[in-house]
DSSP file (Angstrom, degrees, kcal/mol; ACC not computed):
  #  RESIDUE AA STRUCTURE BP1 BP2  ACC     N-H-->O    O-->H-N    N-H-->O    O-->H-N    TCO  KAPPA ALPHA  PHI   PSI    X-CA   Y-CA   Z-CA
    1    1 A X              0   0    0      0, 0.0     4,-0.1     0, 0.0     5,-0.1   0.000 360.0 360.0 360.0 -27.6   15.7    9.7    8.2
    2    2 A X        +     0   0    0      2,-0.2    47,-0.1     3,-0.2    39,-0.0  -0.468 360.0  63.2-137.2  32.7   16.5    6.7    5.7
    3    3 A X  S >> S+     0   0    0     46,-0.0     4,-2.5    43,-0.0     3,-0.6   0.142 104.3  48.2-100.1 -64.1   12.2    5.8    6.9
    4    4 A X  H 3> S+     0   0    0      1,-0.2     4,-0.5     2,-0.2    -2,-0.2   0.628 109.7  49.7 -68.3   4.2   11.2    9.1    5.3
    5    5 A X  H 3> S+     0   0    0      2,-0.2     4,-1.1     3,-0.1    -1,-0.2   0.788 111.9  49.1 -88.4 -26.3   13.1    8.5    2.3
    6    6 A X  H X> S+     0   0    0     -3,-0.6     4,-2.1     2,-0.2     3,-2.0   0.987 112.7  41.3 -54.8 -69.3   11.8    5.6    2.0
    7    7 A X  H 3X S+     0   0    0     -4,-2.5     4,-1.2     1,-0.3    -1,-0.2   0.839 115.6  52.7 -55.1 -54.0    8.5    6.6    2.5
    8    8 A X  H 3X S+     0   0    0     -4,-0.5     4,-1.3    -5,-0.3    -1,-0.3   0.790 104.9  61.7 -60.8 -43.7    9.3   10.0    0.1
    9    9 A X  H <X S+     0   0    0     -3,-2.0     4,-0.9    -4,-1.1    -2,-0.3   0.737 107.6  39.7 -95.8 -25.4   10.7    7.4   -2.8
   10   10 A X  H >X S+     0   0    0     -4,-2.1     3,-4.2     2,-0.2     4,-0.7   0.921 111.1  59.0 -95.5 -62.9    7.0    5.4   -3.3
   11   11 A X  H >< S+     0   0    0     -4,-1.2     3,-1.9     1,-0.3    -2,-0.2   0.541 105.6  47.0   3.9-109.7    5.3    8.5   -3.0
   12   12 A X  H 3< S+     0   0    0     -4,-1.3     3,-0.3     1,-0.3    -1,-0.3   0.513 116.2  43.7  -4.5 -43.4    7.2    9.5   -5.9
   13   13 A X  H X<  +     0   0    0     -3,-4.2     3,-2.8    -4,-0.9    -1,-0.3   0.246  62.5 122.7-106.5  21.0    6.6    6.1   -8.0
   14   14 A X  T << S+     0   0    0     -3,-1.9     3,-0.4    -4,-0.7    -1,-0.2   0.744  74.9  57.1 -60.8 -12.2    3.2    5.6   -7.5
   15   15 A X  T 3  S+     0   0    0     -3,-0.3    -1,-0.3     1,-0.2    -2,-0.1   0.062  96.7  67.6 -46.3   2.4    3.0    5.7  -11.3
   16   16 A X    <   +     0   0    0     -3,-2.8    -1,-0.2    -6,-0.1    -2,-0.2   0.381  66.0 141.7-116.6  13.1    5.5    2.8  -11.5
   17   17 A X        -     0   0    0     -3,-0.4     2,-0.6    -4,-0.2    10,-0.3  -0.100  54.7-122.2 -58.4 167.2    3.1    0.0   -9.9
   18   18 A X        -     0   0    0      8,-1.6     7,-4.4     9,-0.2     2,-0.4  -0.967  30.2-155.1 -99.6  85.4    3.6   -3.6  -11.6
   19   19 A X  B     +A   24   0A   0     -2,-0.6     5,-0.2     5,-0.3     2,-0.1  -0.648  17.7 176.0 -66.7 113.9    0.2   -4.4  -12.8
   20   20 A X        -     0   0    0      3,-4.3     5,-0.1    -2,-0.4    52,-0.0  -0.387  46.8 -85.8-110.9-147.2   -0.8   -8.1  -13.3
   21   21 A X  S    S+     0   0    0      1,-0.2     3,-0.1    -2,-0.1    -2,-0.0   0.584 122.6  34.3-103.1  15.3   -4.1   -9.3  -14.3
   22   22 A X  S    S-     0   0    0      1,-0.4     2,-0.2    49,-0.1    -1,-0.2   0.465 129.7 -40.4-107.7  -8.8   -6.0   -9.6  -11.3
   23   23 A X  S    S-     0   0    0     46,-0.0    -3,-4.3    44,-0.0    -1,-0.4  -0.948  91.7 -36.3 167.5-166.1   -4.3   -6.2   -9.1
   24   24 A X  B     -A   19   0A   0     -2,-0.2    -5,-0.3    34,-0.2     3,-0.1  -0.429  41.2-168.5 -97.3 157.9   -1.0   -4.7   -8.6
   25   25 A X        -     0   0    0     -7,-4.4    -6,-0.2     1,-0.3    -1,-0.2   0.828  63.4 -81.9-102.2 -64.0    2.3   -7.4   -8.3
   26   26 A X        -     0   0    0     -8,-0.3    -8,-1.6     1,-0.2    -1,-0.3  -0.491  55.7 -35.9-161.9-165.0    4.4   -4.6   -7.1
   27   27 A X        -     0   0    0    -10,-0.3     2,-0.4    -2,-0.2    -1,-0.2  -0.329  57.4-111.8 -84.0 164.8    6.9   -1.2   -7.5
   28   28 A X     >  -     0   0    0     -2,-0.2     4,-1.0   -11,-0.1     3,-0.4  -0.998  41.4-164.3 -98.6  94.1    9.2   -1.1  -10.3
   29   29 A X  H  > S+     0   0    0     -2,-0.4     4,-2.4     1,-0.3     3,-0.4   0.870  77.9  52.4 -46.1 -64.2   12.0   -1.4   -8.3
   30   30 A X  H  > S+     0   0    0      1,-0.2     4,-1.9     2,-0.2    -1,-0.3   0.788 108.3  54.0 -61.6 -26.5   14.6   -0.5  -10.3
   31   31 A X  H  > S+     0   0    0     -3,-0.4     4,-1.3     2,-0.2    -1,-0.2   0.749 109.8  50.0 -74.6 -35.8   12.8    2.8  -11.1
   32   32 A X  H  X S+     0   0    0     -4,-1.0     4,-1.3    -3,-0.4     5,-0.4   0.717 107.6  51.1 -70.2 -42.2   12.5    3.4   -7.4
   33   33 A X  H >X S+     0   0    0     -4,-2.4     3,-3.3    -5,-0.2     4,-2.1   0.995 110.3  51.0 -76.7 -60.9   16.3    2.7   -6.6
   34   34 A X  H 3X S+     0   0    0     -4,-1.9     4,-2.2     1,-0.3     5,-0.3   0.869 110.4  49.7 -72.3 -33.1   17.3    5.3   -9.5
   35   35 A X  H 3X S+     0   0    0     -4,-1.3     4,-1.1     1,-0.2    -1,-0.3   0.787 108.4  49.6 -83.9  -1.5   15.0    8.1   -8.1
   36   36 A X  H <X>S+     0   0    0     -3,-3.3     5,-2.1    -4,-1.3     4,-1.6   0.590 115.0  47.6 -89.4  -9.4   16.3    7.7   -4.6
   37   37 A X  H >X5S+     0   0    0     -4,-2.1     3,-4.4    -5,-0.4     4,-0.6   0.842 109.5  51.6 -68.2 -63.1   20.0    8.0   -6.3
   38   38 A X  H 3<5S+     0   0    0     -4,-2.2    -1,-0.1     1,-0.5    -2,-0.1   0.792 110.9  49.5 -65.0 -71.9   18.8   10.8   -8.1
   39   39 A X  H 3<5S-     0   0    0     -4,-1.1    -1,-0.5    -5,-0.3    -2,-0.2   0.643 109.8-120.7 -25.4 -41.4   17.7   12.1   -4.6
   40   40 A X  H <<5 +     0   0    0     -3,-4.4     2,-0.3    -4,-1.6    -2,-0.2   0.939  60.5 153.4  82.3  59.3   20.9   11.4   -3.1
   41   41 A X     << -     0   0    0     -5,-2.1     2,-0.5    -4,-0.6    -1,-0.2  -0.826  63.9 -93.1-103.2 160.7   19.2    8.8   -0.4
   42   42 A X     >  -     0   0    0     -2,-0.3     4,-1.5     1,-0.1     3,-0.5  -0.547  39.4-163.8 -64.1 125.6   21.0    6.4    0.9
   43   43 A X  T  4 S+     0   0    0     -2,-0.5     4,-0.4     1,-0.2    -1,-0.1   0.591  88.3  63.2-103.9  -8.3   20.2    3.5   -1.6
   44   44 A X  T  4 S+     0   0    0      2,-0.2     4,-0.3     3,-0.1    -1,-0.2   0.598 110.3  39.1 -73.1  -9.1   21.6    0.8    0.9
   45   45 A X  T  > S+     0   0    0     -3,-0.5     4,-2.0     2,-0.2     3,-0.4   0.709 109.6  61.0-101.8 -51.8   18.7    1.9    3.4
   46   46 A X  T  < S+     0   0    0     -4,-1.5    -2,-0.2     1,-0.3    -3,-0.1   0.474 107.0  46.0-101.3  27.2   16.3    2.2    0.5
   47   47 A X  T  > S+     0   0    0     -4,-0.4     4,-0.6     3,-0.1    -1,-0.3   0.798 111.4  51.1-101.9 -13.3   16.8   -1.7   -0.3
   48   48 A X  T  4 S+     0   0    0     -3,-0.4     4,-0.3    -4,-0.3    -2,-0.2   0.840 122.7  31.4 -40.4 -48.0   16.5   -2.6    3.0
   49   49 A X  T >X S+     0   0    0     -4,-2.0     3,-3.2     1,-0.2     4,-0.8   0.950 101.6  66.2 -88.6 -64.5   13.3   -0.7    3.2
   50   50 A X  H >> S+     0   0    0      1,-0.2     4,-2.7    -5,-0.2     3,-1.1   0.758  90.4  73.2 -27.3 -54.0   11.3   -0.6   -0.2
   51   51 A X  H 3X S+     0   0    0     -4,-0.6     4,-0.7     1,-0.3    -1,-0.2   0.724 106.6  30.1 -27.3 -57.6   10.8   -4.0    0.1
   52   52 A X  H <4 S+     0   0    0     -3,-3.2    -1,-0.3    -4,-0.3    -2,-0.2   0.416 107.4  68.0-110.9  19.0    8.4   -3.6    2.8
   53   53 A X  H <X S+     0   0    0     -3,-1.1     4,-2.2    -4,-0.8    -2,-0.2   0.517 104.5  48.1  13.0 -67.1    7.3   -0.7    1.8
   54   54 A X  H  X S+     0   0    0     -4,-2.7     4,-1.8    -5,-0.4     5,-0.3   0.830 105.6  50.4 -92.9 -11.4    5.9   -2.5   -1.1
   55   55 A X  H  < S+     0   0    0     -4,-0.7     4,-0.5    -5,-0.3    -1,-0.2   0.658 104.1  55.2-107.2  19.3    4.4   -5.0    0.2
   56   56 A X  H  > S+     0   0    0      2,-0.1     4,-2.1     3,-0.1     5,-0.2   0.893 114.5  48.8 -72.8 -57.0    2.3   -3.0    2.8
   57   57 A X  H  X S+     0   0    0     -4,-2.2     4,-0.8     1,-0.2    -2,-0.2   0.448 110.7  47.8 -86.9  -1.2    1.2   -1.1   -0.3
   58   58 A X  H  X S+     0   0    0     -4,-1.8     4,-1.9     3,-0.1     5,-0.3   0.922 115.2  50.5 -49.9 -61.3    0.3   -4.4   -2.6
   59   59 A X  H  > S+     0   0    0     -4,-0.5     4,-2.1     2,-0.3    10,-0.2   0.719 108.2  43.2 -88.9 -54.8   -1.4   -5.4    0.0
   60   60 A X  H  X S+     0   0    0     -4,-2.1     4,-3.7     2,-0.2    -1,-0.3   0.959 120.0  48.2 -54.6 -57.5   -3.5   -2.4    0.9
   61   61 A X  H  X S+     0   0    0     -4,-0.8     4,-1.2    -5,-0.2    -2,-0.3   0.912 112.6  42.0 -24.1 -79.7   -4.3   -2.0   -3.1
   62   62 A X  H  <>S+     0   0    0     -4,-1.9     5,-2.0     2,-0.3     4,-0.3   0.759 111.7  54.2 -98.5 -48.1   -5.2   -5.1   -3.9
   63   63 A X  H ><5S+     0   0    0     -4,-2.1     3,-1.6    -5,-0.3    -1,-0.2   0.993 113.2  57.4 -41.6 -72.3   -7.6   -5.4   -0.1
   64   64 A X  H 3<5S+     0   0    0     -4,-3.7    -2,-0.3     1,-0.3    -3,-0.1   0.785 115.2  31.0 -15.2 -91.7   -9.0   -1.9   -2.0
   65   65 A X  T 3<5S-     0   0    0     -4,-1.2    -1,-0.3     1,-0.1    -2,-0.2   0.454 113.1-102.6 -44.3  -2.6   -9.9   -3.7   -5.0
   66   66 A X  T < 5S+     0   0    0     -3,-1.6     2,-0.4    -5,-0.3    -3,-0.2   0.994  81.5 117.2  76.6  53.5  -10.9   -7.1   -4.2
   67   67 A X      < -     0   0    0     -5,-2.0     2,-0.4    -6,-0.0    -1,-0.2  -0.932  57.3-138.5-154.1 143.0   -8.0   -8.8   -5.2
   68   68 A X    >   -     0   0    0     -2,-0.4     3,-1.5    -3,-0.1     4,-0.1  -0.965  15.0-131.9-114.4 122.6   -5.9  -10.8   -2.3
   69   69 A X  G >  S+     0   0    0     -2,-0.4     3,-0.8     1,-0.2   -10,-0.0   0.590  98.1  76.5 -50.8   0.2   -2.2  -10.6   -2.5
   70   70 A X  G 3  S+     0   0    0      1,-0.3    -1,-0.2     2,-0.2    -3,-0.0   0.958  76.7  74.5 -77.0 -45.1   -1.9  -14.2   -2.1
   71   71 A X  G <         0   0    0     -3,-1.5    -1,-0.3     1,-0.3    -2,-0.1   0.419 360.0 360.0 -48.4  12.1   -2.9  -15.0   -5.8
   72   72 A X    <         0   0    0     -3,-0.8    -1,-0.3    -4,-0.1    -2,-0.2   0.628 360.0 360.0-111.5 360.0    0.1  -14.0   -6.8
């Protein structure tokens, strides 16, 4: 359950990326945490999770674009 919330909470912020100036850095974390409260997910699950969560989804972005997460 506390995978699909996860999964349910970047959904949800894909408007919140962290933009630098070659591709995306990240989530807006904190933005992420308050809509799984909001949500009533377990928010101890969704710091465990988000993390990598976000960096599967830099990673894919930024491959997308031409931009390798490493430069960051």
């Amino acid at each position: 359950m506390e995978g699909w919330q996860a999964w349910d909470v970047i959904l949800r912020c894909s408007g919140q990326l962290r933009v630098a100036q070659f591709g995306v850095a990240g989530i807006d974390m904190d933005a992420a945490l308050k809509v799984g409260e909001a949500l009533g997910y377990d928010l101890h699950a969704l710091a465990e999770l988000l993390p990598s969560c976000e960096s599967g989804l830099v990673a894919a972005i930024n491959e997308k674009v031409g931009t390798a997460a490493k430069d960051f």
